[in-house]
C-alpha positions as CSV (number, residue, x, y, z in Angstrom):
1,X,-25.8,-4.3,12.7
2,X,-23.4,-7.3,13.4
3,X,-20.0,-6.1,13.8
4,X,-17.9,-7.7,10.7
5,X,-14.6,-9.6,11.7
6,X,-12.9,-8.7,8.5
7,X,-13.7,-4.7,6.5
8,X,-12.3,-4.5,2.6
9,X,-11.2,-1.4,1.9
10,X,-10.3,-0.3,-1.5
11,X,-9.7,2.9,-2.9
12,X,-10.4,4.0,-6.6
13,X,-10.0,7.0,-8.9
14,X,-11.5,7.2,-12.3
15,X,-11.5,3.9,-13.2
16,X,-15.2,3.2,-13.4
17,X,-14.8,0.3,-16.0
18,X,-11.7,-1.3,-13.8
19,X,-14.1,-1.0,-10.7
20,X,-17.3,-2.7,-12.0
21,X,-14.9,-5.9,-12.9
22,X,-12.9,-5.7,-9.7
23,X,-16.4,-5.3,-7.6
24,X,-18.1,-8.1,-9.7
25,X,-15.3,-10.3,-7.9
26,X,-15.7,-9.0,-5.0
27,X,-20.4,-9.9,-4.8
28,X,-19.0,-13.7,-5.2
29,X,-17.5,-13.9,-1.7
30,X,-19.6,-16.3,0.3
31,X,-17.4,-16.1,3.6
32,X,-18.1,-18.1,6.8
33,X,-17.9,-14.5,8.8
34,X,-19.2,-11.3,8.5
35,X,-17.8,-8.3,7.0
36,X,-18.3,-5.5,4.8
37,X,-16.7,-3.3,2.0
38,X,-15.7,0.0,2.2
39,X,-14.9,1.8,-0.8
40,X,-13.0,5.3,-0.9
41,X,-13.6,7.5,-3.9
42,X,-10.4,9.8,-4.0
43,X,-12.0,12.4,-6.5
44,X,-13.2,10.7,-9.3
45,X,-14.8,12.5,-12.0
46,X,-16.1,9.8,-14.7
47,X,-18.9,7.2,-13.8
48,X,-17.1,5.9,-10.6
49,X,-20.0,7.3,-8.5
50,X,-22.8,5.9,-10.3
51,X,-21.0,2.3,-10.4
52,X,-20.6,2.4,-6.7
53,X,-24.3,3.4,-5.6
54,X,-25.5,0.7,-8.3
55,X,-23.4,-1.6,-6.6
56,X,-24.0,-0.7,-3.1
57,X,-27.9,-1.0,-3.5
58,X,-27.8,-4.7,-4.3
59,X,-25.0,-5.7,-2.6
60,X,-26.1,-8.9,-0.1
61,X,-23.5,-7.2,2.6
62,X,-22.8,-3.9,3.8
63,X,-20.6,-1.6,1.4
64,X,-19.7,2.0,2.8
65,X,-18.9,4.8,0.2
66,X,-17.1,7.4,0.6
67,X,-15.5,10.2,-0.6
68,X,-11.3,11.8,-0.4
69,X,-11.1,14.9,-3.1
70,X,-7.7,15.4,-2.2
71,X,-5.5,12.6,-4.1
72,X,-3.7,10.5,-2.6
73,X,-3.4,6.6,-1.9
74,X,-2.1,7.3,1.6
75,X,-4.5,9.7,2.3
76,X,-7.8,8.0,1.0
77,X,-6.1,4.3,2.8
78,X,-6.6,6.5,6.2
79,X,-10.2,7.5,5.4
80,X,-11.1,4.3,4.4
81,X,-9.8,2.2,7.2
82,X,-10.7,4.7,9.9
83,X,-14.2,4.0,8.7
84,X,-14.1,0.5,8.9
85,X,-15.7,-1.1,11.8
86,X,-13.9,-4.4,11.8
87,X,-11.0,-5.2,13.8
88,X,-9.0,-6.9,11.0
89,X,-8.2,-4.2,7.3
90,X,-7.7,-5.8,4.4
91,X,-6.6,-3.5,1.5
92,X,-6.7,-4.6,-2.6
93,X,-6.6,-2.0,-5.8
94,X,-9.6,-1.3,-8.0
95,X,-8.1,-3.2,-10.4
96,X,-7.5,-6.5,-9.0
97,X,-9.9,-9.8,-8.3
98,X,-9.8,-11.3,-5.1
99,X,-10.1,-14.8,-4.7
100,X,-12.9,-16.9,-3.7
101,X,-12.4,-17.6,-0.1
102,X,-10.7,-14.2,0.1
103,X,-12.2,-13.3,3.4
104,X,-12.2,-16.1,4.9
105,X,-8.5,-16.8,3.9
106,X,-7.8,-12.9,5.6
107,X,-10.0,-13.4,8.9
108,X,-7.1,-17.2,9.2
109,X,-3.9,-14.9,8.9
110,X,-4.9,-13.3,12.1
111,X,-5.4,-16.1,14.3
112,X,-1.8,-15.9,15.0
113,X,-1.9,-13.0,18.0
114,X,1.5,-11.7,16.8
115,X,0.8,-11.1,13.7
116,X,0.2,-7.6,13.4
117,X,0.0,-6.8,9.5
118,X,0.6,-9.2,6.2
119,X,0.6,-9.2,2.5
120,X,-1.0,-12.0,0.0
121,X,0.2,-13.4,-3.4
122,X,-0.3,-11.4,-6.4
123,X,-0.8,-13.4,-9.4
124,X,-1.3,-11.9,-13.1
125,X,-4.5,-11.9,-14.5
126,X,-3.8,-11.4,-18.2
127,X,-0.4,-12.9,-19.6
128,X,0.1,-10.2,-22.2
129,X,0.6,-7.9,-19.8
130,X,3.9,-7.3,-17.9
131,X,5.1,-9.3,-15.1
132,X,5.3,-6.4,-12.7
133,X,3.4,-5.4,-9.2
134,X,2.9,-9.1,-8.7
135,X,4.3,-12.0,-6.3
136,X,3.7,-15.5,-7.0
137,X,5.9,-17.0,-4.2
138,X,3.8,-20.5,-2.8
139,X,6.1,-19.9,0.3
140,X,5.4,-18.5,3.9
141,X,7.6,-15.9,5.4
142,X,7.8,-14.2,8.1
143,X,9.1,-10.8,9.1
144,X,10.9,-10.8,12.9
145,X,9.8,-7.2,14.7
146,X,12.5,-4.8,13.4
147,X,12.7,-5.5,10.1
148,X,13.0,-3.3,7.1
149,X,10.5,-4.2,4.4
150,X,12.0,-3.8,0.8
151,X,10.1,-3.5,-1.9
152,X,8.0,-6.5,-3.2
153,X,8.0,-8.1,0.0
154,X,4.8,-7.1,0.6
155,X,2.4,-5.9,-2.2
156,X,-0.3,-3.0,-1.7
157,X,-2.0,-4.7,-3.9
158,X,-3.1,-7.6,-1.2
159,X,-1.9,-6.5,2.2
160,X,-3.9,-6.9,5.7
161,X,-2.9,-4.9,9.2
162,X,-4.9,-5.9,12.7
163,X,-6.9,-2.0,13.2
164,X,-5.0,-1.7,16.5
165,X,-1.8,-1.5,14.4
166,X,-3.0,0.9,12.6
167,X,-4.1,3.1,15.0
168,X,-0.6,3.0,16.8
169,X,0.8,3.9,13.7
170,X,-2.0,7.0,13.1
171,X,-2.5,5.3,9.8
172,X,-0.5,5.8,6.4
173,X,1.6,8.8,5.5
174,X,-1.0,11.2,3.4
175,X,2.2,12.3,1.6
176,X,2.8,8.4,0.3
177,X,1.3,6.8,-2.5
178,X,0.2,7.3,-6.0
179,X,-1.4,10.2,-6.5
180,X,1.0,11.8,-3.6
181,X,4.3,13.7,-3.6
182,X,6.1,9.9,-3.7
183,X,5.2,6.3,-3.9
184,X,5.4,3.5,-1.0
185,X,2.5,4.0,1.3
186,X,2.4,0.3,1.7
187,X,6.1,0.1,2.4
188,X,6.2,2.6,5.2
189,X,3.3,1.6,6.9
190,X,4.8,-1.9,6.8
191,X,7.9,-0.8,8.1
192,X,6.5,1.7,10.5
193,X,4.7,-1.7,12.0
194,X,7.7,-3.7,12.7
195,X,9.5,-0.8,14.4
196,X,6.5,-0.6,16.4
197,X,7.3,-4.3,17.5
198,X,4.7,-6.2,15.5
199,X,5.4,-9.7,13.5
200,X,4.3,-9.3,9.3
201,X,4.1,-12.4,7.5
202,X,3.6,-13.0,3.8
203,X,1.0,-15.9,3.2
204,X,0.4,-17.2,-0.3
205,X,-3.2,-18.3,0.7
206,X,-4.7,-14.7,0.3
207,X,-5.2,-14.5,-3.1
208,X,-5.8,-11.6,-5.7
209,X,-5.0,-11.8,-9.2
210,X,-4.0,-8.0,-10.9
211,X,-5.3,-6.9,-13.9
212,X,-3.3,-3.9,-14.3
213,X,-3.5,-3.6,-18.1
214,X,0.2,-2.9,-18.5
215,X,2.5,-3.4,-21.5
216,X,6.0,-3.7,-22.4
217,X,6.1,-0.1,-23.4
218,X,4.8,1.4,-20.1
219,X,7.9,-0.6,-18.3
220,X,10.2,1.6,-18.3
221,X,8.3,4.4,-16.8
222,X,6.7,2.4,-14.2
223,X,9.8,1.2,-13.6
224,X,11.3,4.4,-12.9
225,X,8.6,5.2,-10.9
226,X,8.7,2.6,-8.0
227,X,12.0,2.7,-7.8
228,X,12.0,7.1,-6.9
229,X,9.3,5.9,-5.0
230,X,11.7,3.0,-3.3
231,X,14.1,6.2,-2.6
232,X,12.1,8.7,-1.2
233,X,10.6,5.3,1.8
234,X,14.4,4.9,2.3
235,X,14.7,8.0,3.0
236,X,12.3,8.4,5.2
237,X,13.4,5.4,7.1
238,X,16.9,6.8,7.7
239,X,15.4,9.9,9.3
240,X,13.7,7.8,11.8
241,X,15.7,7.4,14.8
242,X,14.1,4.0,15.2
243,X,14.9,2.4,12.2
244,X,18.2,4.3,11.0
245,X,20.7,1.7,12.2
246,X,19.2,-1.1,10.5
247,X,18.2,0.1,7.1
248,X,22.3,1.8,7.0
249,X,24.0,-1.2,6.1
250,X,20.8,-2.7,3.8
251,X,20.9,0.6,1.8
252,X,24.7,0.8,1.5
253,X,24.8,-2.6,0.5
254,X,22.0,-2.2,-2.3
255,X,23.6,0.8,-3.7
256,X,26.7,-0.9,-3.9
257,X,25.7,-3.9,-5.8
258,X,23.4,-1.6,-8.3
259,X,27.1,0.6,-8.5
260,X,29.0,-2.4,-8.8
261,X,27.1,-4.1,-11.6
262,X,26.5,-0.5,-13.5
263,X,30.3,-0.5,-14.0
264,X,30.3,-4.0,-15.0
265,X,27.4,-3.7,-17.8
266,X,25.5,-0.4,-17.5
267,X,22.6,-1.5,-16.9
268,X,21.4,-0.8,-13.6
269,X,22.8,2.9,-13.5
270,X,19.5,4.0,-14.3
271,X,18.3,2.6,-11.6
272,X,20.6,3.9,-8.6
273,X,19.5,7.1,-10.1
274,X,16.0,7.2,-9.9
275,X,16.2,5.5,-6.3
276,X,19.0,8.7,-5.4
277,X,16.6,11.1,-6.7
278,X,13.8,9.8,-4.9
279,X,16.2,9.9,-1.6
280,X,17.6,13.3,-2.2
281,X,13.9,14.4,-2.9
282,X,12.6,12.7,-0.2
283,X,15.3,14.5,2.5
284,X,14.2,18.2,0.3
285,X,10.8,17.7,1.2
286,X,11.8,16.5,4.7
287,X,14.1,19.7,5.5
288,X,11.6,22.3,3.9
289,X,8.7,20.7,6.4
290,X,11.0,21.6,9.2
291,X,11.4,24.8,8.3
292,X,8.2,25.7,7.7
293,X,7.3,24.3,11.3
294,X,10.0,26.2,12.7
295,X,8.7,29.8,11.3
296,X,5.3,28.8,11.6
297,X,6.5,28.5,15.4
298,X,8.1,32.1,15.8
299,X,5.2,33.8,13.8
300,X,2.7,32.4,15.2
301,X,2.7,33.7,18.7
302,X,2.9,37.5,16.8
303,X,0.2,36.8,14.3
304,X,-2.5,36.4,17.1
């Protein structure tokens, strides 16, 4: 088989109807390259099976399935990715359309040698729902090597890494993501990328619109969500020798504005909250790791 320049991976969980729409997208790409489609089933239990093998047997280009019963976003990202065959990943949700020229669009973004991962624009499908998980900027940035990536620089939703990035990194943290102990698999690897001494650029010419189905009332809660998860990545990046001095003064200074404007009007209290319980959950998980390793070290030796 031709080796593709450009795999799509997605990763879905029991979301059958979501998937046949987001797939139905997906059969209209008529790219100048050749790729394929990789789709991870992270322990579905409805019809997600049956709509994939349906798919896959008329599909006019090659579409892996495969299957992550553990849950996970992280985890079933790595299984997905390390299946690939292509030397360029690009990663969308089950519940989002990619654009036209999608592939062709990805397979540009690379032909700058430094660029070692990106993110796309994130428009919203339907206007009733609400105006979250997108980014609708129509302007280029770039991210300099050692950079921290907040959140909503970059979008899981639409985001692309070179394979040999990945494989530096050993892929995304299984313990990130929905589905996971905490959010912001996207965020870390992103991070994790720059530290490694890679360029990340946002492009608004990779194109997905999401249909996330999302109302007004599930804000809050989503909300609250992302913004533990946003905690618990922090975290994480002030453990990491490499990144500790720069993402210091960018969390002090976040903090302080969400502290400073929560006296002021009370609104954003709420928020350094859930972002400090994500960070003191985060450094919990983190600590009780270590000591498992460390007793797992002593006993072991006796055990045998």
């Amino acid at each position: 088989m031709e080796k593709p320049e450009v795999s799509l991976v997605i990763s879905t969980r029991n979301r059958a109807e979501k998937l046949r729409s987001c797939l139905d997208y997906i059969a209209r790409q008529q790219p100048s390259c050749a790729w394929e489609l990789v789709v991870v089933d992270n322990g579905s239990t409805d019809g997600t099976r049956q709509v994939l093998d349906e798919f896959a047997a008329r599909a006019a280009f090659p579409v892996a399935v495969l299957f992550k019963s553990k849950p996970g976003l992280g985890r079933a990202h790595n299984v997905g990715w390390r299946a690939a065959r292509s030397d360029i990943i690009a990663i969308t949700d089950d519940d989002c359309y990619i654009a036209a020229d999608y592939i062709d669009r990805v397979r540009e973004t690379f032909s700058d040698p430094k660029i070692g991962f990106a993110g796309g624009r994130v428009d919203l499908f339907d206007p009733t729902d609400i105006p979250m998980t997108i980014r609708t900027s129509d302007q280029r940035e770039l991210f300099k090597p050692q950079s921290f990536i907040e959140g909503g620089a970059l979008l899981g939703a639409n985001m692309m890494f070179r394979r040999r990035v990945l494989e530096e990194l050993g892929g995304f943290d299984p313990d990130l993501g929905p589905g996971a102990r905490f959010h912001g698999e996207e965020m870390d690897a992103q991070t994790r990328a720059s530290f490694a001494g890679w360029w990340g650029l946002y492009t608004p010419e990779v194109i997905v619109a999401h249909h996330h189905g999302r109302k007004a009332k599930d804000a809050p809660k989503l909300l609250q969500t992302y913004v533990i998860g946003q905690g618990a990545y922090t975290a994480k990046c002030m453990l990491a020798p490499e990144s500790r001095r720069v993402v210091m003064p960018v969390v002090a200074r976040n903090w302080y504005w969400l502290a400073r404007k929560a006296v002021r009007r009370g609104g954003e209290l709420r928020w350094l909250l859930w972002e400090m319980q994500g960070f003191a959950g985060y450094l919990g998980y983190w600590l009780r790791k270590r000591i498992h390793s460390v007793i797992w070290r002593v006993l072991r030796p006796i055990l045998r």
